[in-house]
VEXDREN-2710 file (C-alpha; in Angstrom, 1 decimal):
% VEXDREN-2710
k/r/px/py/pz
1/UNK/-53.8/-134.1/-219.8
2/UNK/-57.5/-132.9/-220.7
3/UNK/-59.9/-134.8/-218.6
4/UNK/-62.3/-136.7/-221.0
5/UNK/-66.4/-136.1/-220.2
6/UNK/-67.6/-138.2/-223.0
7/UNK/-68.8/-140.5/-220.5
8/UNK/-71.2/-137.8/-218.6
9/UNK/-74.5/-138.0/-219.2
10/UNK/-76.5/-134.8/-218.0
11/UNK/-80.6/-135.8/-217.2
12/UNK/-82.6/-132.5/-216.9
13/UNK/-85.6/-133.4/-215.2
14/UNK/-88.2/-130.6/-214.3
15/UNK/-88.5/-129.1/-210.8
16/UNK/-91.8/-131.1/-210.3
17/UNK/-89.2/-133.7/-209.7
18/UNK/-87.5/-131.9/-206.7
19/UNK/-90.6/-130.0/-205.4
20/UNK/-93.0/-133.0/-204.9
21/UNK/-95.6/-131.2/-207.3
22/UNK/-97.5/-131.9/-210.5
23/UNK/-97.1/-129.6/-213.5
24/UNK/-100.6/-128.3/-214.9
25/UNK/-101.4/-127.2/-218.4
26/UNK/-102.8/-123.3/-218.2
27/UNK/-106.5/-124.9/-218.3
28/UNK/-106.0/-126.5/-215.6
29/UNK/-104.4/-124.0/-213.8
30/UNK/-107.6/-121.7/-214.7
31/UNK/-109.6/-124.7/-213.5
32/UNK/-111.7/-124.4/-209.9
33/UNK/-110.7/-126.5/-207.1
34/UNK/-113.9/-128.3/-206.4
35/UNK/-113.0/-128.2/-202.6
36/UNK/-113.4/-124.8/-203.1
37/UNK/-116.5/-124.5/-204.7
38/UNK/-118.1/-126.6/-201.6
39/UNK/-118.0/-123.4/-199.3
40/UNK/-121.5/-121.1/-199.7
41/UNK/-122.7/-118.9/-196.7
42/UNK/-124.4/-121.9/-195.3
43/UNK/-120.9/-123.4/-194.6
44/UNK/-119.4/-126.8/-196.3
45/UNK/-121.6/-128.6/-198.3
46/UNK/-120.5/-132.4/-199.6
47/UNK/-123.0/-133.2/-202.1
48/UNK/-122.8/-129.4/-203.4
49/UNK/-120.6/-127.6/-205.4
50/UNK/-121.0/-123.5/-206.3
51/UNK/-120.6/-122.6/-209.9
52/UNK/-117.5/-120.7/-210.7
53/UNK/-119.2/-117.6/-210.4
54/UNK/-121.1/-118.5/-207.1
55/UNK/-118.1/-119.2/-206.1
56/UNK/-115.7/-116.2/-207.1
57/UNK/-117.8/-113.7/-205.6
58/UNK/-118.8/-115.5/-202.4
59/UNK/-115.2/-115.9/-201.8
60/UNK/-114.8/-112.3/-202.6
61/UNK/-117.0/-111.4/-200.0
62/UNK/-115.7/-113.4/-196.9
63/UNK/-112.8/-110.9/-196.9
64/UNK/-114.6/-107.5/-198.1
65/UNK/-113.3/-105.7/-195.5
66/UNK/-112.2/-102.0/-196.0
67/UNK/-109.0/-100.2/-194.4
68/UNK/-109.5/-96.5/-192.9
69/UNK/-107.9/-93.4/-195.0
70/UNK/-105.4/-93.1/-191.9
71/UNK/-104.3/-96.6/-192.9
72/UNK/-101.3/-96.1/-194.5
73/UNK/-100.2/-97.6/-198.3
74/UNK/-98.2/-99.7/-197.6
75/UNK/-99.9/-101.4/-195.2
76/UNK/-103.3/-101.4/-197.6
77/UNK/-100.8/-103.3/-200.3
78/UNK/-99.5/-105.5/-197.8
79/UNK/-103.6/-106.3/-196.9
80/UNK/-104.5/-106.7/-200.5
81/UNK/-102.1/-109.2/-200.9
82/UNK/-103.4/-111.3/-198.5
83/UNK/-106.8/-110.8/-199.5
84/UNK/-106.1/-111.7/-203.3
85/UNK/-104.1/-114.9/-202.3
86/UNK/-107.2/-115.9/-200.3
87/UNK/-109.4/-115.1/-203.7
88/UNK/-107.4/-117.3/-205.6
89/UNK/-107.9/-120.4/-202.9
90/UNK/-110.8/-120.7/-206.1
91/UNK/-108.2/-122.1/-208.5
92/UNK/-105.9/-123.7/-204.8
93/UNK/-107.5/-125.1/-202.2
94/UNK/-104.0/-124.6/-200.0
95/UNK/-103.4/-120.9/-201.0
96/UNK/-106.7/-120.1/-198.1
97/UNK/-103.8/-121.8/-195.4
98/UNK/-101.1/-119.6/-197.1
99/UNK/-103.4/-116.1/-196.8
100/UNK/-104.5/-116.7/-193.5
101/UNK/-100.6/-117.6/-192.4
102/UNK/-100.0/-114.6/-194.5
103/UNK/-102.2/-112.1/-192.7
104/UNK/-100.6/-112.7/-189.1
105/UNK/-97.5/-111.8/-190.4
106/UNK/-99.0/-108.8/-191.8
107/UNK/-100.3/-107.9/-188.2
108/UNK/-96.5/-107.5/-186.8
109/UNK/-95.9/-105.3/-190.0
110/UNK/-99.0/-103.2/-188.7
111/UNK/-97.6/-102.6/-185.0
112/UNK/-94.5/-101.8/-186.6
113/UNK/-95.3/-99.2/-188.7
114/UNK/-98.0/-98.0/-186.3
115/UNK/-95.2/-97.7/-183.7
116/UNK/-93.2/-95.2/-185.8
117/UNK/-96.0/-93.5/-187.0
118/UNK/-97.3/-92.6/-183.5
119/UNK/-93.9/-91.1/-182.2
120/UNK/-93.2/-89.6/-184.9
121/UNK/-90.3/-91.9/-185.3
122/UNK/-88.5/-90.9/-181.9
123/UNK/-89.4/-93.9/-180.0
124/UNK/-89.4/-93.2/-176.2
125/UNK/-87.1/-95.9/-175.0
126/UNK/-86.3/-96.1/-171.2
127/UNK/-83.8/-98.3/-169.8
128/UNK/-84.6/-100.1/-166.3
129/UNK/-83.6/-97.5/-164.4
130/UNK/-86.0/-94.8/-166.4
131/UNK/-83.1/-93.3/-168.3
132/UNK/-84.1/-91.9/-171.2
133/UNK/-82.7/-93.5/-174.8
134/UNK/-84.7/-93.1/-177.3
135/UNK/-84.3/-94.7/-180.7
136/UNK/-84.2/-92.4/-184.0
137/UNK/-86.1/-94.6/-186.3
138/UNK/-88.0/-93.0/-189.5
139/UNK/-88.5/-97.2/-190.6
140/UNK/-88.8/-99.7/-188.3
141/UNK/-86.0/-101.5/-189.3
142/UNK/-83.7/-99.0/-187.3
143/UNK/-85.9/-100.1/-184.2
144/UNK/-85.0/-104.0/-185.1
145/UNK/-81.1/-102.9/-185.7
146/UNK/-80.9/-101.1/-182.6
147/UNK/-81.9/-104.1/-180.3
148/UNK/-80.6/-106.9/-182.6
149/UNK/-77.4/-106.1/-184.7
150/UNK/-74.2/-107.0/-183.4
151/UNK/-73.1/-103.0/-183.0
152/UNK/-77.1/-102.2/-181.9
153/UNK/-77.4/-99.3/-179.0
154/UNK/-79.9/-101.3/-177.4
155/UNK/-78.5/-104.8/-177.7
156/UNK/-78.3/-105.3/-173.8
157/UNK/-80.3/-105.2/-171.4
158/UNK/-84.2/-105.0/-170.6
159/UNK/-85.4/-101.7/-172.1
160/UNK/-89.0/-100.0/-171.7
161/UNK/-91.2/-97.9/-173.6
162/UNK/-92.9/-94.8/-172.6
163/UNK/-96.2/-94.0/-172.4
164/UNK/-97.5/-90.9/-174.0
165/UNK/-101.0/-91.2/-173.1
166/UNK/-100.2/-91.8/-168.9
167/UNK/-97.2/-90.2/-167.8
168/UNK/-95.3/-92.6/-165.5
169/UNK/-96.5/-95.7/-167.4
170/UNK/-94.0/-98.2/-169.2
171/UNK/-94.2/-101.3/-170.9
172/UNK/-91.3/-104.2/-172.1
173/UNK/-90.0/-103.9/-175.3
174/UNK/-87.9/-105.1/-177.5
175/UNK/-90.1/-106.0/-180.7
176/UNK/-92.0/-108.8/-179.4
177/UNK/-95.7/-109.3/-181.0
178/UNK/-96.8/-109.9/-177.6
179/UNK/-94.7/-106.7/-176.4
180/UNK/-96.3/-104.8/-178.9
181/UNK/-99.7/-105.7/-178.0
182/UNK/-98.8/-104.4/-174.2
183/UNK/-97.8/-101.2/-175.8
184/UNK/-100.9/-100.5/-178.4
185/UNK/-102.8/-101.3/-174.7
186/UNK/-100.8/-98.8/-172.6
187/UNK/-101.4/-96.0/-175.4
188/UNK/-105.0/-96.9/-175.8
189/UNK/-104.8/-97.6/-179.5
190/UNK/-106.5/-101.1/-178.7
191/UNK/-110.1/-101.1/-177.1
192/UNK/-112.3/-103.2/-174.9
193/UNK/-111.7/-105.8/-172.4
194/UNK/-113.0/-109.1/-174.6
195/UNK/-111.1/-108.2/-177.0
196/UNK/-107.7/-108.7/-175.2
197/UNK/-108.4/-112.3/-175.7
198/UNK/-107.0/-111.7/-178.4
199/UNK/-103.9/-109.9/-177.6
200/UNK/-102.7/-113.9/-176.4
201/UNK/-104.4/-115.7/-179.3
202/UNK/-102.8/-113.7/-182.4
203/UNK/-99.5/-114.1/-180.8
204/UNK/-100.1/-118.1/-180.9
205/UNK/-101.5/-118.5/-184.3
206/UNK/-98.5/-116.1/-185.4
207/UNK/-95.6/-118.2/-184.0
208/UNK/-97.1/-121.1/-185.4
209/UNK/-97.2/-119.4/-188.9
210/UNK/-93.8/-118.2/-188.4
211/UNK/-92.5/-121.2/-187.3
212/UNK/-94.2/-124.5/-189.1
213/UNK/-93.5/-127.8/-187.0
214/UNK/-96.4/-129.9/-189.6
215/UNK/-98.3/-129.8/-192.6
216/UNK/-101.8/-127.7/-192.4
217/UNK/-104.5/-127.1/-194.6
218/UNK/-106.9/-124.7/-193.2
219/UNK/-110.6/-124.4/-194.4
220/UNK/-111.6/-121.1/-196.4
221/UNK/-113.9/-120.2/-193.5
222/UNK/-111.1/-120.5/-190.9
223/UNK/-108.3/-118.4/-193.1
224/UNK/-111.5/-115.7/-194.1
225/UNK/-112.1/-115.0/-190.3
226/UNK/-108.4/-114.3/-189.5
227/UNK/-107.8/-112.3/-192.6
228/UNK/-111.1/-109.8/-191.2
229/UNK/-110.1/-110.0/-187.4
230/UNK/-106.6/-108.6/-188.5
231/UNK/-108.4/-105.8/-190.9
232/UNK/-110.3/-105.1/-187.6
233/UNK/-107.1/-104.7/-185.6
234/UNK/-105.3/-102.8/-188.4
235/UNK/-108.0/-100.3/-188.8
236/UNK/-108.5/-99.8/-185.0
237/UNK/-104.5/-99.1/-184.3
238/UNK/-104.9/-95.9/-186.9
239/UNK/-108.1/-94.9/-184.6
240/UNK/-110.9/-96.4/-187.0
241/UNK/-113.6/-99.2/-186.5
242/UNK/-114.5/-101.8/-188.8
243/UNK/-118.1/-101.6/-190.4
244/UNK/-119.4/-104.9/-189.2
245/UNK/-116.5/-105.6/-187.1
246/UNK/-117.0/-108.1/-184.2
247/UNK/-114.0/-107.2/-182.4
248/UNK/-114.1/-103.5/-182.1
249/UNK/-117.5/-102.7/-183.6
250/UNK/-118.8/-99.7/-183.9
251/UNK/-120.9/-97.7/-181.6
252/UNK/-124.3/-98.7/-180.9
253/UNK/-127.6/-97.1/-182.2
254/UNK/-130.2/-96.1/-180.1
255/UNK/-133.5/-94.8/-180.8
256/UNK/-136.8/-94.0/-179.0
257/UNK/-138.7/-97.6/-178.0
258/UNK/-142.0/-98.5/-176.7
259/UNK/-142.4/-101.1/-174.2
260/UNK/-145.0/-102.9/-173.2
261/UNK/-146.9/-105.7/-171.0
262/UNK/-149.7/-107.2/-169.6
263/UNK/-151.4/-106.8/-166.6
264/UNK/-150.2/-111.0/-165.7
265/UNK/-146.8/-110.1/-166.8
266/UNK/-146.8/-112.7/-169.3
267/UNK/-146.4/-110.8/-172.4
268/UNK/-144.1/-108.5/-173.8
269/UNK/-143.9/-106.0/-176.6
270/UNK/-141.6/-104.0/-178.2
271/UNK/-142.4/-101.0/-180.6
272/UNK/-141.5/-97.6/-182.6
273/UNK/-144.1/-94.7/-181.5
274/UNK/-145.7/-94.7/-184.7
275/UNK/-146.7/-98.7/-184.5
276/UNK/-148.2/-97.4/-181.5
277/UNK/-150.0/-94.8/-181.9
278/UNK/-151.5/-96.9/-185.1
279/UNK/-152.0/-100.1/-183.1
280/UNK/-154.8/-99.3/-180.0
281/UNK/-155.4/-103.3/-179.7
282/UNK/-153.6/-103.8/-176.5
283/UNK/-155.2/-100.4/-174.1
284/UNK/-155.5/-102.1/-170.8
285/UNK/-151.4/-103.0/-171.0
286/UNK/-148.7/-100.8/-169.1
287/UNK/-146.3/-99.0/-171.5
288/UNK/-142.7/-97.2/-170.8
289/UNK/-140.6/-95.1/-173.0
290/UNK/-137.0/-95.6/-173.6
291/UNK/-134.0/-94.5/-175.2
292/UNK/-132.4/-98.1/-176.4
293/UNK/-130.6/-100.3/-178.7
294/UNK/-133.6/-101.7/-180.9
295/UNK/-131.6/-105.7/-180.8
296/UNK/-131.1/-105.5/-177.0
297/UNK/-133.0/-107.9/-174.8
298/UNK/-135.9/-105.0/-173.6
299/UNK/-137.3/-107.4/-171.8
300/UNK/-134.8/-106.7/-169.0
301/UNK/-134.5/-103.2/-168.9
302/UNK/-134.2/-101.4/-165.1
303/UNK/-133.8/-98.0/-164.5
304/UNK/-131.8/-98.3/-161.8
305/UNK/-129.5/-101.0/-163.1
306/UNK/-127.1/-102.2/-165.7
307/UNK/-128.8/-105.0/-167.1
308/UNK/-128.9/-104.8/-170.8
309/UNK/-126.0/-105.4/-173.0
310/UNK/-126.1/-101.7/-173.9
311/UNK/-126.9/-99.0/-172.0
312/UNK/-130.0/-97.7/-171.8
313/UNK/-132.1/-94.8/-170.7
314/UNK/-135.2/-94.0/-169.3
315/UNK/-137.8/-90.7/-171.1
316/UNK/-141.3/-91.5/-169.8
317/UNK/-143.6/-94.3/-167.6
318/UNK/-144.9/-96.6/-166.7
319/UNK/-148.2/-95.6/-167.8
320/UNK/-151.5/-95.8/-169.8
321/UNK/-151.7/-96.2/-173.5
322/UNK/-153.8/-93.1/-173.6
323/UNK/-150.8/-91.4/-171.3
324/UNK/-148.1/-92.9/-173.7
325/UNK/-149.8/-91.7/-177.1
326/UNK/-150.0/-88.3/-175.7
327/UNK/-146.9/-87.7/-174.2
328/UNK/-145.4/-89.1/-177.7
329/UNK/-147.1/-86.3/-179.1
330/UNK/-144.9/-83.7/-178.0
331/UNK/-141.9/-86.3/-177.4
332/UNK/-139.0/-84.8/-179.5
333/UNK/-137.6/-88.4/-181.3
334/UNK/-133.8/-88.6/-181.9
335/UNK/-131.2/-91.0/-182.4
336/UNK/-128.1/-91.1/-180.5
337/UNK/-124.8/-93.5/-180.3
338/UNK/-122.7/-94.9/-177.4
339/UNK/-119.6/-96.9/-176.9
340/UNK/-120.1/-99.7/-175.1
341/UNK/-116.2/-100.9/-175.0
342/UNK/-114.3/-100.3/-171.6
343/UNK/-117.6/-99.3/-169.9
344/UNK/-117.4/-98.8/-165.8
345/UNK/-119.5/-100.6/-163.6
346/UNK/-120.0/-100.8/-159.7
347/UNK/-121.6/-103.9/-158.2
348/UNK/-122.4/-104.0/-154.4
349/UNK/-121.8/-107.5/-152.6
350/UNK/-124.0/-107.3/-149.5
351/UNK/-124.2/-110.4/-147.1
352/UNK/-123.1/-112.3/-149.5
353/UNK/-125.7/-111.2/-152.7
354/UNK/-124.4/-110.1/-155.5
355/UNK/-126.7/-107.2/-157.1
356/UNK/-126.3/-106.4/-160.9
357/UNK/-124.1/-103.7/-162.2
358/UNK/-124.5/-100.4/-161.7
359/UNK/-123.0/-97.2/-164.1
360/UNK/-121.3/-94.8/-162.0
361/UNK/-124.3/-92.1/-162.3
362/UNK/-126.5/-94.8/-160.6
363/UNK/-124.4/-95.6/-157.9
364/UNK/-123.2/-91.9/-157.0
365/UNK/-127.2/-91.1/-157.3
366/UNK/-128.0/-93.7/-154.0
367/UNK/-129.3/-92.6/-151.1
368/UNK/-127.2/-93.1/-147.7
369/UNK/-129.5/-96.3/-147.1
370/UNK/-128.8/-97.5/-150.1
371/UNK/-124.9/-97.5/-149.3
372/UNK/-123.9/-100.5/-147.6
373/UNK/-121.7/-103.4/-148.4
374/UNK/-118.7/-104.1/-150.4
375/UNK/-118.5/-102.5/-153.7
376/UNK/-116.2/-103.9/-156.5
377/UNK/-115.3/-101.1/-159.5
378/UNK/-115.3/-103.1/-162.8
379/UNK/-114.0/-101.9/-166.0
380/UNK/-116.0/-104.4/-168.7
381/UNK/-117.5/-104.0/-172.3
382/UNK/-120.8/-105.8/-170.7
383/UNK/-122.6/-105.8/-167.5
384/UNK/-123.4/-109.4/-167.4
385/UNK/-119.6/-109.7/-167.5
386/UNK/-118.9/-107.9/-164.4
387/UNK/-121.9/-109.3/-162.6
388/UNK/-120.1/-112.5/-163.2
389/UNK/-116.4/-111.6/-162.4
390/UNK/-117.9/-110.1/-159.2
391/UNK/-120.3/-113.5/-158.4
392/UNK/-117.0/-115.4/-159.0
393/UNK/-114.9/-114.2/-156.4
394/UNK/-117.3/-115.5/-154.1
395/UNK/-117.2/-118.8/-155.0
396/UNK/-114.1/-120.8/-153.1
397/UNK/-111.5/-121.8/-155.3
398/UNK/-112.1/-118.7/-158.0
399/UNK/-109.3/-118.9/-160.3
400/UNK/-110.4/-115.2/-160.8
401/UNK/-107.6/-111.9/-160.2
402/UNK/-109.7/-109.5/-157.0
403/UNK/-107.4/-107.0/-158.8
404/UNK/-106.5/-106.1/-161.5
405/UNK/-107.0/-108.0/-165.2
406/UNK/-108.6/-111.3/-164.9
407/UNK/-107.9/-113.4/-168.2
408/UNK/-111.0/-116.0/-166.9
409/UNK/-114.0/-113.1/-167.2
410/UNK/-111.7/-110.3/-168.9
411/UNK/-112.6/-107.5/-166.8
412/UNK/-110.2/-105.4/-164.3
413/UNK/-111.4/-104.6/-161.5
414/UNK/-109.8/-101.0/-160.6
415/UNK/-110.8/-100.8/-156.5
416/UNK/-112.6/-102.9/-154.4
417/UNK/-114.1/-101.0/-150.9
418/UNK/-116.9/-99.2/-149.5
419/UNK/-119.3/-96.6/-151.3
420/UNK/-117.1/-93.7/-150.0
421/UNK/-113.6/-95.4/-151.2
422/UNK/-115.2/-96.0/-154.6
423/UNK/-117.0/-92.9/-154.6
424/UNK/-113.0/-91.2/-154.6
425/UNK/-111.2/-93.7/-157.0
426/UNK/-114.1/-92.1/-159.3
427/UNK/-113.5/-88.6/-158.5
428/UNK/-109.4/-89.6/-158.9
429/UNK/-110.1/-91.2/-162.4
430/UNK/-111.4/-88.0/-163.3
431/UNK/-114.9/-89.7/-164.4
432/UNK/-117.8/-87.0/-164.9
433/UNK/-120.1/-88.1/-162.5
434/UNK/-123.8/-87.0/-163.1
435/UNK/-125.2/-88.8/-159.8
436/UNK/-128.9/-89.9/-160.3
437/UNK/-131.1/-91.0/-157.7
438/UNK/-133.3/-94.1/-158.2
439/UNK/-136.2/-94.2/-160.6
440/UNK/-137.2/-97.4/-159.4
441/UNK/-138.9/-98.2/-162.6
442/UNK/-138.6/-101.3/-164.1
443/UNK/-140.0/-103.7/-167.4
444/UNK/-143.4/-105.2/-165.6
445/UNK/-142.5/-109.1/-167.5
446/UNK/-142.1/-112.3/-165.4
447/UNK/-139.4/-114.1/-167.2
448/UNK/-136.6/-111.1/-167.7
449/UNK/-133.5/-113.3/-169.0
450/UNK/-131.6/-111.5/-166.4
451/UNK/-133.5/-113.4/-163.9
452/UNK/-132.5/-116.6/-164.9
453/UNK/-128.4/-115.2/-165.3
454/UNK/-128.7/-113.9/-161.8
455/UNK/-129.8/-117.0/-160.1
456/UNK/-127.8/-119.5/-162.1
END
């Protein structure tokens, strides 16, 4: 017997209903989100609001960043994505919490592809013995199948992968973002030592994208920084830095500088030749010559030392203005860049004095008397950073590593021993040494920040 439905009622309610949210006409849709019109350059404003425009291309700009040619398509769309669903934050305040969520899941899709990419998709898997078994993998997913499908040929067991940049080096693997970040290390694809702050960061702020335990609303400011720190970290894995980049920036500039004092030591000023040569206002002061960074902190600058953010180098001085103008007259003036990422250093501890940093030309330059002491070999992206790695581990109680990475001052420190011992690891690193005796030449100025540093 036919079952009678006369009695049903059917009630179709829109998904609003089931999804918790509020169905807007198109207007409104089109409408900004005054939350976002409060963000300008100057940060959050309450009693402010941008006009749509203002506030479009402000937005816009927070995430200009451009990916290198060697970046590949699909990894630009996957970037442009999250970019565009940070530009339209305008209309939704929460789609700036869904880009910047967005963009560290874009980061494991950069390793990824970066992975294949770099072997050519032949991925030099070792087992824990070193047996070679390498995974044929033109996409990553063949990589992901092999360690993680039921059948997979890598399913057990801890595997390793090979370095091609250092014979005899290995790293855990099995697809881990953190394994991944050991591995762009090992090959040198990621640079400096600051920036491997990062390397345990990302991973966080990933997992917690990945795996949501709580509402979030992020700020556009917050989500806009993430999006360009990953753009940095895309472009530097294809071998590119990002214009602007505060993570792996580019090299640094140097030019031809004037410095200058007075006779007290109580003033200080910096000049191009040509201001100079036209200004003659300040003859009785003492002037040097230098090849430098025009931003770094002159002020400090030693011949003989590491004390400036970025290295620089000595042409002519201390002298006279009338010396100065005349030996700029034949002075050939030409700009130059350096790296400062992953720079050496070598600072002596003698009686318990820590001395600044020294590059490896400056210490293989000292004379025999100049040798004694302990002598610490420090891998940093700044001096001041392995002055204070090496002033650490004479405090008692240091929670800093004597060898090794330290994760408190992010330095390694390669050897620790006398002048001789790290005189060899040098010539075993294979570092071109160019030893230079000392100059003993120094800015003439009584209040060199690097004072102050040092005896903190």
């Amino acid at each position: 017997m036919p079952m009678d439905h006369s009695w049903i009622t059917i009630s179709w309610r829109p998904c609003s209903y089931f999804a918790g949210m509020t169905i807007k006409t198109f207007a409104e849709l089109a409408t900004p989100d005054e939350r976002s019109q409060r963000f300008s350059s100057r940060g959050f404003s309450p009693s402010y609001l941008l006009t749509p425009d203002s506030a479009a291309a402000h937005i816009q700009r927070t995430v200009d960043v451009t990916l290198d040619a060697a970046v590949p398509a699909t990894m630009r769309d996957s970037y442009r994505r999250v970019c565009s669903t940070h530009v339209y934050g305008l209309f939704d305040y929460e789609l700036f919490t869904v880009a910047g969520d967005l963009a560290l899941l874009t980061l494991q899709q950069a390793f990824a592809e970066r992975l294949i990419s770099h072997y050519g998709g032949v991925i030099p898997i070792v087992d824990q013995a070193g047996t070679e078994r390498p995974i044929t993998a033109p996409i990553y997913e063949a990589v992901h199948a092999a360690f993680f499908e039921k059948d997979g040929s890598h399913r057990k067991g801890d595997w390793y992968i090979r370095s091609l940049k250092e014979p005899g080096e290995r790293a855990p693997f099995r697809g881990a973002l953190s394994q991944f970040f050991g591995w762009a290390r090992m090959e040198g694809l990621l640079a400096g030592q600051r920036s491997k702050l990062y390397d345990r960061i990302l991973v966080r702020m990933r997992n917690r994208a990945a795996h949501p335990i709580s509402y979030k609303l992020s700020m556009p400011t917050d989500s806009a920084l993430t999006i360009r720190d990953i753009g940095e970290f895309i472009n530097r894995l294809w071998g590119a830095r990002t214009p602007g980049g505060r993570i792996f920036p580019e090299p640094v500039r140097r030019e031809m500088l004037v410095l200058g004092w007075a006779t007290d030591g109580n003033s200080f000023m910096q000049q191009r030749p040509d201001q100079l040569i036209a200004d003659d206002t300040h003859r009785d002061w003492t002037y040097l010559i230098v090849q430098a960074a025009p931003g770094d902190e002159l002020v400090a600058f030693d011949a003989d030392l590491e004390t400036l953010r970025f290295s620089a180098h000595w042409l002519w001085g201390p002298g006279t203005y009338d010396a100065a103008v005349e030996w700029l007259g034949s002075a050939v003036q030409e700009e130059d860049e350096i790296d400062h990422l992953d720079r050496w250093f070598v600072v002596r501890v003698n009686a318990g004095s820590v001395d600044p940093p020294r590059n490896p030309d400056q210490f293989a330059g000292l004379p025999t008397g100049q040798r004694d002491g302990d002598w610490a070999l420090i891998r940093a992206d700044y001096p001041l950073d392995a002055f204070n790695h090496a002033r650490s581990l004479q405090t008692t109680g240091t929670e800093c590593s004597t060898l090794g990475g330290c994760e408190r001052c992010w330095v390694e420190t390669e050897t620790i021993g006398t002048w001789d011992a790290i005189n060899r690891r040098l010539g075993a690193l294979k570092i071109n040494l160019r030893a230079r005796p000392p100059i003993n030449v120094r800015v003439g100025y009584a209040h060199s920040r690097w004072e102050v540093w040092s005896a903190i």
